[in-house]
PQR file with spaces between the fields and no chain letter, atoms N, CA, C, O and H, PARSE charges and radii, in Angstrom:
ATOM       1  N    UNK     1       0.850   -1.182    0.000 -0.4000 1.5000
ATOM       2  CA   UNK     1       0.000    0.000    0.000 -0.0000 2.0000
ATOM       3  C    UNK     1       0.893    1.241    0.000  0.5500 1.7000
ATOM       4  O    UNK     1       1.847    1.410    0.759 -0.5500 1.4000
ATOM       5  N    UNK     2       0.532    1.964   -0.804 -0.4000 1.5000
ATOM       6  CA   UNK     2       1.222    3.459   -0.572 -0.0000 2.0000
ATOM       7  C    UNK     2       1.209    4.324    0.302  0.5500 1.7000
ATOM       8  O    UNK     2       0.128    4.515    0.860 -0.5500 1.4000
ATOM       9  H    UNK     2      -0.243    1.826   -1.421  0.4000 1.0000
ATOM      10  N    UNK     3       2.307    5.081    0.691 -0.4000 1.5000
ATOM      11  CA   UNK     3       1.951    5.730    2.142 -0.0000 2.0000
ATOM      12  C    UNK     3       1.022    6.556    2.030  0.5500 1.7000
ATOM      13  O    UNK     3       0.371    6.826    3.039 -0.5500 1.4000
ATOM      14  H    UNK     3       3.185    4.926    0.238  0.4000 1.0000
ATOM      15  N    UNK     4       0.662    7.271    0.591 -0.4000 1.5000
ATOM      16  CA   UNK     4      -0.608    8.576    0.464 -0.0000 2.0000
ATOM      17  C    UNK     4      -1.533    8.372    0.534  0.5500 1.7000
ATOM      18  O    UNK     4      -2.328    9.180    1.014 -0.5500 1.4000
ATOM      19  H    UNK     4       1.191    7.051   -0.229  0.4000 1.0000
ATOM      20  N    UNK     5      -2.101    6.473   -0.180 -0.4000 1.5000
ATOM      21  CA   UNK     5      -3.496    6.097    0.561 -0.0000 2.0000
ATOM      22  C    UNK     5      -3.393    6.059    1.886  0.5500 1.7000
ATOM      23  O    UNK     5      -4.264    6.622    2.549 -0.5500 1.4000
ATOM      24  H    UNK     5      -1.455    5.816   -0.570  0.4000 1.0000
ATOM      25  N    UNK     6      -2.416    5.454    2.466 -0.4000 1.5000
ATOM      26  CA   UNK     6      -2.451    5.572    4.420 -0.0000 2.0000
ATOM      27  C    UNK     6      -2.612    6.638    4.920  0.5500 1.7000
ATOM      28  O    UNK     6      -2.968    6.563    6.096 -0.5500 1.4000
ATOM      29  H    UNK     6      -1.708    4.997    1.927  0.4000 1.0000
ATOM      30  N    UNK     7      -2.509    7.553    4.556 -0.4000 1.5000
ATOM      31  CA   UNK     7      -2.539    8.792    5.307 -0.0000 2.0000
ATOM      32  C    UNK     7      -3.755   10.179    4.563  0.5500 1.7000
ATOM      33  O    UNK     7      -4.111   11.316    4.871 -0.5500 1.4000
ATOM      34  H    UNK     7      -2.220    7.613    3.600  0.4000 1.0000
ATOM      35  N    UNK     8      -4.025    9.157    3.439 -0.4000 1.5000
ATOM      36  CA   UNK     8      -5.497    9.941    3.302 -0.0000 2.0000
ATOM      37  C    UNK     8      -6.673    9.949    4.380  0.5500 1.7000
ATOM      38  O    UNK     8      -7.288   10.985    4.629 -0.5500 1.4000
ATOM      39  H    UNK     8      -3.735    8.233    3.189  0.4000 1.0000
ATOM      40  N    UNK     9      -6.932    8.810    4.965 -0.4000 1.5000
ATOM      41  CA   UNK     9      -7.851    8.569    5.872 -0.0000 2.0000
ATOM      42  C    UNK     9      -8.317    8.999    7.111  0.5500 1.7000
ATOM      43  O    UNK     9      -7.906   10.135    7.344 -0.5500 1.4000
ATOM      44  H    UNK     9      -6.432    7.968    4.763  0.4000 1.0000
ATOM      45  N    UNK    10      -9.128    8.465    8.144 -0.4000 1.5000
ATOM      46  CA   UNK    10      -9.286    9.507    9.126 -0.0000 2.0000
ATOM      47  C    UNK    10      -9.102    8.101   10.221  0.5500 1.7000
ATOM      48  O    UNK    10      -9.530    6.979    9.949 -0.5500 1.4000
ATOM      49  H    UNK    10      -9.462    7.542    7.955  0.4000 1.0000
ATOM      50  N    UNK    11      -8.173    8.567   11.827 -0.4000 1.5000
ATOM      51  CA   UNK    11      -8.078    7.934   12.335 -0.0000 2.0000
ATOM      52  C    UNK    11      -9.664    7.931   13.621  0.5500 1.7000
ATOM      53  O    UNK    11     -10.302    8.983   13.631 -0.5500 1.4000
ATOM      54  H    UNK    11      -7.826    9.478   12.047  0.4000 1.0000
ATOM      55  N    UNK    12     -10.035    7.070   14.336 -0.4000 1.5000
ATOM      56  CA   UNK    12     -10.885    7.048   15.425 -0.0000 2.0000
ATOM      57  C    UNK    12     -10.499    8.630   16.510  0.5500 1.7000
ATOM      58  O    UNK    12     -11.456    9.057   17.155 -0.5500 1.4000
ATOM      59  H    UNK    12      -9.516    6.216   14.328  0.4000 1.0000
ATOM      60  N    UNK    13      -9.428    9.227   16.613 -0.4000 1.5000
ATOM      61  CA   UNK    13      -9.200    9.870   17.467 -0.0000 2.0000
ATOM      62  C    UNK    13      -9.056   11.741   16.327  0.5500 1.7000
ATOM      63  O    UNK    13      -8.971   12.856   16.840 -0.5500 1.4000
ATOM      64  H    UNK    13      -8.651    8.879   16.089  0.4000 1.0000
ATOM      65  N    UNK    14      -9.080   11.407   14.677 -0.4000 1.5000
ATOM      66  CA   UNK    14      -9.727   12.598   14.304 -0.0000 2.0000
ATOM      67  C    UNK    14     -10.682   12.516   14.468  0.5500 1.7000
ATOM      68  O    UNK    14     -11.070   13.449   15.172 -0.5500 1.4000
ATOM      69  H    UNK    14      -9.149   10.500   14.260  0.4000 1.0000
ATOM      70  N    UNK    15     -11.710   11.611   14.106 -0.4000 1.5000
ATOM      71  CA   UNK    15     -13.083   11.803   14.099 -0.0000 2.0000
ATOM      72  C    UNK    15     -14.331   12.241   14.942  0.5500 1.7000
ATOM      73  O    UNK    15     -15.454   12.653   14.650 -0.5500 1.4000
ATOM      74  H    UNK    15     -11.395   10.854   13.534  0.4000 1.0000
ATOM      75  N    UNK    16     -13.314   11.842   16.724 -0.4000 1.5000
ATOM      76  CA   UNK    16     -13.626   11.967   17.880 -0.0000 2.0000
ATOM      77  C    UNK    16     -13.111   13.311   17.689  0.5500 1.7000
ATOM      78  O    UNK    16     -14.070   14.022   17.389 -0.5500 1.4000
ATOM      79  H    UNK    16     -12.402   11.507   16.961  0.4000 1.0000
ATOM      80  N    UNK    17     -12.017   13.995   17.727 -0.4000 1.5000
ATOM      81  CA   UNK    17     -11.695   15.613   17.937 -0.0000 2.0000
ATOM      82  C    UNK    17     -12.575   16.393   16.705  0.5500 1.7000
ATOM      83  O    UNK    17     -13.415   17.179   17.140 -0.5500 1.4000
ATOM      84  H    UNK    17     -11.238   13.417   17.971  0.4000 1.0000
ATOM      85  N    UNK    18     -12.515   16.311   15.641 -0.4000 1.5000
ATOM      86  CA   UNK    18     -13.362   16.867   14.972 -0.0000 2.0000
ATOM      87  C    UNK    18     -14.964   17.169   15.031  0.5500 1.7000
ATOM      88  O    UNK    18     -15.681   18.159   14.888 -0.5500 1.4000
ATOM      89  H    UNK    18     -11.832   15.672   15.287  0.4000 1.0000
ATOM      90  N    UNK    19     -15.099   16.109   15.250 -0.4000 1.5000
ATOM      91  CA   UNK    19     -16.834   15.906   15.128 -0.0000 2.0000
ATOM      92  C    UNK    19     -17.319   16.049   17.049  0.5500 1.7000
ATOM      93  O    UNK    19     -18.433   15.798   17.508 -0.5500 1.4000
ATOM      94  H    UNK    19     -14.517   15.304   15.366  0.4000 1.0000
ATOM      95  N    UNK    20     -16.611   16.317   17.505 -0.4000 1.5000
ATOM      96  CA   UNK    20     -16.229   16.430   18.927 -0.0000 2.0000
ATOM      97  C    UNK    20     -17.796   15.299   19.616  0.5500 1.7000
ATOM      98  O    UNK    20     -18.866   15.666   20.102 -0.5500 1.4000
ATOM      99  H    UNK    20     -15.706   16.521   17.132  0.4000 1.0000
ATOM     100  N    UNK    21     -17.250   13.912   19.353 -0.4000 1.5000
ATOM     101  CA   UNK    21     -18.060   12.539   19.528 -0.0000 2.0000
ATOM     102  C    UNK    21     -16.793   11.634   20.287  0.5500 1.7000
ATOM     103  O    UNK    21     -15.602   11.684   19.978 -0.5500 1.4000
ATOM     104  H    UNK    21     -16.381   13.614   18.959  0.4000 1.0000
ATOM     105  N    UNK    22     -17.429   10.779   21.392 -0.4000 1.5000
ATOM     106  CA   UNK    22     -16.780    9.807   22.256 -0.0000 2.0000
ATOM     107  C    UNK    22     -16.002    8.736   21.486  0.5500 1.7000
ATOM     108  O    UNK    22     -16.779    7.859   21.111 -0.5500 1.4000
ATOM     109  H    UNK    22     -18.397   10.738   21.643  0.4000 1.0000
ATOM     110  N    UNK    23     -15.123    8.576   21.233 -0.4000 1.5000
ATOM     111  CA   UNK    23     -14.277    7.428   20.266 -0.0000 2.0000
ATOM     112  C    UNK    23     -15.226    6.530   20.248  0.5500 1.7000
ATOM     113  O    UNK    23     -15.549    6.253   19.093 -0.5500 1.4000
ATOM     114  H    UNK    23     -14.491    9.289   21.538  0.4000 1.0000
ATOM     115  N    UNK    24     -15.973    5.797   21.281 -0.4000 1.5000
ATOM     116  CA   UNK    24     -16.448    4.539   21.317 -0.0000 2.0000
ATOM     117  C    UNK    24     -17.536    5.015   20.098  0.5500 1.7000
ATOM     118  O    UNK    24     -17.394    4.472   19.003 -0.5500 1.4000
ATOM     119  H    UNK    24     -15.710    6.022   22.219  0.4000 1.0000
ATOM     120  N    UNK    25     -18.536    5.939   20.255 -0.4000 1.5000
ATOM     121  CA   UNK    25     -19.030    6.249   19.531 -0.0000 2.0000
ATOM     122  C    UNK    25     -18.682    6.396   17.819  0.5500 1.7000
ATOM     123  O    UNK    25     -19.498    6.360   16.898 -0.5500 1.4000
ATOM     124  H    UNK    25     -18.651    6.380   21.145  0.4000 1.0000
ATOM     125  N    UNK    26     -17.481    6.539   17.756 -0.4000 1.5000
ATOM     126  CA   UNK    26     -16.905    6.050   16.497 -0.0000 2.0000
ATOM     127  C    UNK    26     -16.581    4.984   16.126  0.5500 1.7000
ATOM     128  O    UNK    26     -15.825    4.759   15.181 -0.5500 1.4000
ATOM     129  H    UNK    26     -16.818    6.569   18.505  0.4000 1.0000
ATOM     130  N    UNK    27     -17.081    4.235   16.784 -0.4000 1.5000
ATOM     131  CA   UNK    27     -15.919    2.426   16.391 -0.0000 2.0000
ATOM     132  C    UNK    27     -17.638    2.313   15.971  0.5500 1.7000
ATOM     133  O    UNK    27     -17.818    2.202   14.758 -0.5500 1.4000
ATOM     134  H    UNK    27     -17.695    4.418   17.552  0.4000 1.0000
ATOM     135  N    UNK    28     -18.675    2.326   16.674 -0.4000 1.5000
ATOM     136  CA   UNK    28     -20.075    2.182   16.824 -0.0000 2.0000
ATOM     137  C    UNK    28     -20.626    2.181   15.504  0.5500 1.7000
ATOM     138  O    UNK    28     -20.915    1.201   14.818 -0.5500 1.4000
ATOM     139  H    UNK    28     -18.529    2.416   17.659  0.4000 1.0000
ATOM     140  N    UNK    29     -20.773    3.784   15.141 -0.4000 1.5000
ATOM     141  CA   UNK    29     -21.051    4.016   13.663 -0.0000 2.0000
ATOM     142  C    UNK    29     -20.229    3.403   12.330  0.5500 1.7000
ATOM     143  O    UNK    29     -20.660    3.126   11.211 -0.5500 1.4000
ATOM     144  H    UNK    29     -20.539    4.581   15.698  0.4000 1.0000
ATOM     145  N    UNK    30     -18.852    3.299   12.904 -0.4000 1.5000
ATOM     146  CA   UNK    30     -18.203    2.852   11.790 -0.0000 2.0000
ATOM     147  C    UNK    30     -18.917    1.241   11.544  0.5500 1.7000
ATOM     148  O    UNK    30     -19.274    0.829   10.441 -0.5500 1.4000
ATOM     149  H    UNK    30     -18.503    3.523   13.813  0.4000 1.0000
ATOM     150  N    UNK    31     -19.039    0.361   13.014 -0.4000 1.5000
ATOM     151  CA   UNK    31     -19.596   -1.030   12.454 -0.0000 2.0000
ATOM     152  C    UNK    31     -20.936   -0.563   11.966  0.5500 1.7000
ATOM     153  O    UNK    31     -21.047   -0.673   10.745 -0.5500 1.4000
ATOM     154  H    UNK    31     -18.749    0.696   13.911  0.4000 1.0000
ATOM     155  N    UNK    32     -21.696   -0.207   12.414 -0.4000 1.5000
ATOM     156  CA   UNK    32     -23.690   -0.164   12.177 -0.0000 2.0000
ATOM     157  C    UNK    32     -23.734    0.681   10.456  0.5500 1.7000
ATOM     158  O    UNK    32     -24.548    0.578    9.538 -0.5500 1.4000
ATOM     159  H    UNK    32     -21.605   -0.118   13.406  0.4000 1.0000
ATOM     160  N    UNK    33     -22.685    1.356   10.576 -0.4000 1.5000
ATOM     161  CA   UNK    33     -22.368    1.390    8.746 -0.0000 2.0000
ATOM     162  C    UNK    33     -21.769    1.261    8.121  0.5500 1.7000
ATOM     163  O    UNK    33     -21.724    1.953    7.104 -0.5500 1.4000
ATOM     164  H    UNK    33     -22.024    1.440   11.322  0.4000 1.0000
ATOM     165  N    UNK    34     -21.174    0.549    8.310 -0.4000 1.5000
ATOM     166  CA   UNK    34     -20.198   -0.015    7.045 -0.0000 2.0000
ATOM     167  C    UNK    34     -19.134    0.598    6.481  0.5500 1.7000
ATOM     168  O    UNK    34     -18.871    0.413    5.293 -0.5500 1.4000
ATOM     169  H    UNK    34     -21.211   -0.013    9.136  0.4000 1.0000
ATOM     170  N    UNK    35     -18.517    1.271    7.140 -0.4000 1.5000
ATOM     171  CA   UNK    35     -17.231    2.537    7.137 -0.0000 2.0000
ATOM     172  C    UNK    35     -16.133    1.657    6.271  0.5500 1.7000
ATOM     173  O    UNK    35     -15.861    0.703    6.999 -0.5500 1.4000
ATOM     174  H    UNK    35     -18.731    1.421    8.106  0.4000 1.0000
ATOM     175  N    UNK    36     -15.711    1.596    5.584 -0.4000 1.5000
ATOM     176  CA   UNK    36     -14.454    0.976    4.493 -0.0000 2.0000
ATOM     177  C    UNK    36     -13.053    1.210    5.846  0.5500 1.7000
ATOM     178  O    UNK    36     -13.200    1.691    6.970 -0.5500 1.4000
ATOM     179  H    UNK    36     -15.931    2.371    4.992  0.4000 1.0000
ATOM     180  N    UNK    37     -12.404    0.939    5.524 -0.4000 1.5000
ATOM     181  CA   UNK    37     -11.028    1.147    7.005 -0.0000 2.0000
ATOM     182  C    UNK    37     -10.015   -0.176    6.071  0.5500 1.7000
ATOM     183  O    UNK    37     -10.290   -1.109    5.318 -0.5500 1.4000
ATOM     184  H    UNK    37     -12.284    0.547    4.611  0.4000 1.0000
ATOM     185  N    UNK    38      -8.786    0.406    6.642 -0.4000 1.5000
ATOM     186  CA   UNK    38      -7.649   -0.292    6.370 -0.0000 2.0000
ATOM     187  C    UNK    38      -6.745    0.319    7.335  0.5500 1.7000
ATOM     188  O    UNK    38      -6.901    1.332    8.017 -0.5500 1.4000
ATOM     189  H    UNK    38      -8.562    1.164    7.254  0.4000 1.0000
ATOM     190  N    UNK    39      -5.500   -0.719    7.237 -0.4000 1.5000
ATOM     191  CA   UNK    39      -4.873   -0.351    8.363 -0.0000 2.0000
ATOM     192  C    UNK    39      -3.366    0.167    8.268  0.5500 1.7000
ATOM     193  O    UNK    39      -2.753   -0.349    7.333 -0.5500 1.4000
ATOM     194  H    UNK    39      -5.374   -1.542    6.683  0.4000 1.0000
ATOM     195  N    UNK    40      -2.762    0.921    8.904 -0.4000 1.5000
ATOM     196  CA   UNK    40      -0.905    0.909    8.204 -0.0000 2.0000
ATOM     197  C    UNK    40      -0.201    1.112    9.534  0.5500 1.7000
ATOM     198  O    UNK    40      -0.327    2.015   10.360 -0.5500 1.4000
ATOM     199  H    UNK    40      -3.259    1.340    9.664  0.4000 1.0000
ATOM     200  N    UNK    41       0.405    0.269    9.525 -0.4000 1.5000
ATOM     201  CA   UNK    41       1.443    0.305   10.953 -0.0000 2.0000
ATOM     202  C    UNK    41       0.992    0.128   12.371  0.5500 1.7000
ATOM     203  O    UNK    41       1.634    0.418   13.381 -0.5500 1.4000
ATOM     204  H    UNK    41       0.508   -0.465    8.854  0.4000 1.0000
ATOM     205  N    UNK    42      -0.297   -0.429   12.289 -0.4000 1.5000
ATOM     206  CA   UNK    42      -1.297   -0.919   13.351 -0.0000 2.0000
ATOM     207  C    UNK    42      -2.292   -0.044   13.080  0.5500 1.7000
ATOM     208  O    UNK    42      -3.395   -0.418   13.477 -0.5500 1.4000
ATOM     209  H    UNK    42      -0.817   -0.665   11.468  0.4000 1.0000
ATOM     210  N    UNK    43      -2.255    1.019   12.522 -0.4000 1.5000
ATOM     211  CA   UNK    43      -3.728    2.326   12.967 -0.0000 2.0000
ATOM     212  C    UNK    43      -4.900    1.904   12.052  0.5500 1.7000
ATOM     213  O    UNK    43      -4.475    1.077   11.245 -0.5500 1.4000
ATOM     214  H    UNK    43      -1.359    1.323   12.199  0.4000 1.0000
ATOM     215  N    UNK    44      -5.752    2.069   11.936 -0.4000 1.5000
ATOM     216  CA   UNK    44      -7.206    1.653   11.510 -0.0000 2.0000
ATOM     217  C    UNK    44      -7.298    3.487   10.828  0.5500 1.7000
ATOM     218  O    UNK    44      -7.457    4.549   11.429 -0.5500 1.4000
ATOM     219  H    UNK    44      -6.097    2.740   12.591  0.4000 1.0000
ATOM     220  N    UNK    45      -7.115    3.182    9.362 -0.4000 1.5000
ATOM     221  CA   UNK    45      -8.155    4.854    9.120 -0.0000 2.0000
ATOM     222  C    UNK    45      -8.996    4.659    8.477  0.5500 1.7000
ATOM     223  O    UNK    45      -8.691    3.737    7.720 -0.5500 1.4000
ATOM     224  H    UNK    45      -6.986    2.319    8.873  0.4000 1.0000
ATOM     225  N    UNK    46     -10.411    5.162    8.222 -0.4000 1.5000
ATOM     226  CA   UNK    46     -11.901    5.294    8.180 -0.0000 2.0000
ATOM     227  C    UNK    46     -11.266    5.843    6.768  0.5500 1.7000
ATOM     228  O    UNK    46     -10.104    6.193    6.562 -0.5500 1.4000
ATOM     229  H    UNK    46     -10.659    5.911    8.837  0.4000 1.0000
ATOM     230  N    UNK    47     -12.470    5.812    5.782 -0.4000 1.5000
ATOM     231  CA   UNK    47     -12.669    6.362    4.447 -0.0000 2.0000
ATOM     232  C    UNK    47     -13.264    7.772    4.353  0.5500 1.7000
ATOM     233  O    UNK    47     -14.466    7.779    4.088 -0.5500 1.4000
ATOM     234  H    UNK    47     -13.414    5.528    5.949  0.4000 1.0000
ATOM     235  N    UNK    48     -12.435    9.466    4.583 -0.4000 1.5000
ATOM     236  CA   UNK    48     -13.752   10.311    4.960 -0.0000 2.0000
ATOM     237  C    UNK    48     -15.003   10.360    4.319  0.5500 1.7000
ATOM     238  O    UNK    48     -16.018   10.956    4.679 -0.5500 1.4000
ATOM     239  H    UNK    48     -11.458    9.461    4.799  0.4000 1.0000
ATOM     240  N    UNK    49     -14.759    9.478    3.063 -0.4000 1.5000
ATOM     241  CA   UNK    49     -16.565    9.781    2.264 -0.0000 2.0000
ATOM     242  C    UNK    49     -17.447    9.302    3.403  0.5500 1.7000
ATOM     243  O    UNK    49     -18.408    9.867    3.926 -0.5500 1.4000
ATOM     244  H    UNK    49     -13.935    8.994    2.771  0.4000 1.0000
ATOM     245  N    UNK    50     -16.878    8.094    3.670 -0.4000 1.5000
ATOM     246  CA   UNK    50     -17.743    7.398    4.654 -0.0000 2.0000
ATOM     247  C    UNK    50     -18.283    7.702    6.002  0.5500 1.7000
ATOM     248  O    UNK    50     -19.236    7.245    6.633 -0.5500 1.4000
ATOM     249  H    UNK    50     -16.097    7.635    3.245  0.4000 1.0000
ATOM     250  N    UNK    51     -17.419    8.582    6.248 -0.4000 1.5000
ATOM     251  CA   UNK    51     -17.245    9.566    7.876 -0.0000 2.0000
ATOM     252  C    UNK    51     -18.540   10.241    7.801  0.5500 1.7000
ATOM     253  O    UNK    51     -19.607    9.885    8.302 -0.5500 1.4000
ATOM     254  H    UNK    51     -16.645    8.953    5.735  0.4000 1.0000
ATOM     255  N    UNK    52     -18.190   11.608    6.865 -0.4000 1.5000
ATOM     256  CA   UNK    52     -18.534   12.349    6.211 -0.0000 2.0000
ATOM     257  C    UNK    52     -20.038   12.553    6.092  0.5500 1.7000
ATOM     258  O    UNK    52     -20.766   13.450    6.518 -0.5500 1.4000
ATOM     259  H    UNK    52     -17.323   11.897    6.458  0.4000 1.0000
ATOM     260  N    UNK    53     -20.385   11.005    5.097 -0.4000 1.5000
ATOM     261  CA   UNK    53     -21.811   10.693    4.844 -0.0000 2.0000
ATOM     262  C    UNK    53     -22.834   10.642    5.558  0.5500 1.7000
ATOM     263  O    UNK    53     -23.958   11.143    5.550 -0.5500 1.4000
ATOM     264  H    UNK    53     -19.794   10.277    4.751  0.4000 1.0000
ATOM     265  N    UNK    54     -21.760    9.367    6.704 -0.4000 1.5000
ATOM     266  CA   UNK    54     -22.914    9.470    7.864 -0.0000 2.0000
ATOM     267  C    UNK    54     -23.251   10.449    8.810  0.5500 1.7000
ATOM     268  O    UNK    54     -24.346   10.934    9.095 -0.5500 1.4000
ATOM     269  H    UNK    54     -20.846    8.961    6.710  0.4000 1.0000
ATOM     270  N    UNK    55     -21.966   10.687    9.312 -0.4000 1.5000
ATOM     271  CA   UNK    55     -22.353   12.085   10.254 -0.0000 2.0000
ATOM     272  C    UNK    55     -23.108   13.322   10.099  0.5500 1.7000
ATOM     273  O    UNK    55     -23.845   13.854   10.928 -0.5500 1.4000
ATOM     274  H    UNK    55     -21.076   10.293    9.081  0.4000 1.0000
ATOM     275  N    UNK    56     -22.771   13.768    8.718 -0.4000 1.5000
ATOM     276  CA   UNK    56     -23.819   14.823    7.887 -0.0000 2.0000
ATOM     277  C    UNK    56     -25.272   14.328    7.868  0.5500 1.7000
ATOM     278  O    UNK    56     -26.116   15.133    8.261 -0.5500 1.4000
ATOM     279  H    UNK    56     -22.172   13.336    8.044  0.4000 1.0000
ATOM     280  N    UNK    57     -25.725   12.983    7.423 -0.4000 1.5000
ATOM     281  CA   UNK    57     -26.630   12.101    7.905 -0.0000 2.0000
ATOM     282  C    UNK    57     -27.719   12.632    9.090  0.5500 1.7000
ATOM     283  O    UNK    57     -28.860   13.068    9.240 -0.5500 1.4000
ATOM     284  H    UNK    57     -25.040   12.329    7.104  0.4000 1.0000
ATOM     285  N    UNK    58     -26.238   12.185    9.961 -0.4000 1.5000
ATOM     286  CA   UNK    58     -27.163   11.737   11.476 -0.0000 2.0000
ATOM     287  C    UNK    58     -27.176   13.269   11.847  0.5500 1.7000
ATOM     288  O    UNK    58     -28.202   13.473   12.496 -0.5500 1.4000
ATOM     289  H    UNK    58     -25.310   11.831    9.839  0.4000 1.0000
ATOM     290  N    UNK    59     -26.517   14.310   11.710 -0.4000 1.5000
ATOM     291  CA   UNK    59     -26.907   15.525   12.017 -0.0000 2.0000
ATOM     292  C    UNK    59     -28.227   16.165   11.707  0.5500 1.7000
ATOM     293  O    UNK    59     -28.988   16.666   12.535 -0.5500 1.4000
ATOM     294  H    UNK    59     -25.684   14.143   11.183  0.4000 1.0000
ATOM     295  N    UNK    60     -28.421   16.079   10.272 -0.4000 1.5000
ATOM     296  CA   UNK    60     -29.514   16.182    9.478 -0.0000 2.0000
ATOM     297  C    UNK    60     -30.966   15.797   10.053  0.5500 1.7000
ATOM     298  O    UNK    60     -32.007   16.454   10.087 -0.5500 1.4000
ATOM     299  H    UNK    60     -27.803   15.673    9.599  0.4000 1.0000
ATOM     300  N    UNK    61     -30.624   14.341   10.544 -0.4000 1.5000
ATOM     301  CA   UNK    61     -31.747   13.613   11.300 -0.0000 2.0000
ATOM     302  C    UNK    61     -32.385   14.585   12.889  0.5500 1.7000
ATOM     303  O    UNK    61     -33.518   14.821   13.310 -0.5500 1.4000
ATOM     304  H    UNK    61     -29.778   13.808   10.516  0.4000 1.0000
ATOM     305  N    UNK    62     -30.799   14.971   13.456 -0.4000 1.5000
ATOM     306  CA   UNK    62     -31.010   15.755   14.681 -0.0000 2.0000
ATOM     307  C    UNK    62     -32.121   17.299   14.666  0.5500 1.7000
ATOM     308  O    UNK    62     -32.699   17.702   15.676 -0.5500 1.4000
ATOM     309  H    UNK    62     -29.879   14.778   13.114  0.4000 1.0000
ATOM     310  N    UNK    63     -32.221   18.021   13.173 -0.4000 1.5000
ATOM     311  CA   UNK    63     -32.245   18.841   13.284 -0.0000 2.0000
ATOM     312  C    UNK    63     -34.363   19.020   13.717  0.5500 1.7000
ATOM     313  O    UNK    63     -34.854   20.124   13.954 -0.5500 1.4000
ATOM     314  H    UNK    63     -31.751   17.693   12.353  0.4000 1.0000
């Protein structure tokens, strides 16, 4: 794998600082939807389309 796909992605602990959501809460959504993830050097990064989609989503739903 190339290092630029590895480091395109989003780790559990951006997604938690960004979206300012409980990590667990990110492992959560990532299984209940189907978040794409691969891994490089042990870290797990999320696909942001996939981030992205849902969270814009579930905000949407909040309003």
């Amino acid at each position: 794998m190339k290092l630029e796909a590895a480091t395109a992605g989003l780790t559990a602990d951006d997604i938690a600082t960004v979206w300012r959501i409980p990590k667990g809460t990110v492992y959560r959504y990532a299984h209940q939807h189907g978040w794409r993830r691969y891994t490089h050097v042990g870290r797990a990064y999320y696909h942001p389309d996939d981030v992205t989609t849902t969270l814009d989503q579930l905000a949407k739903e909040e309003r």
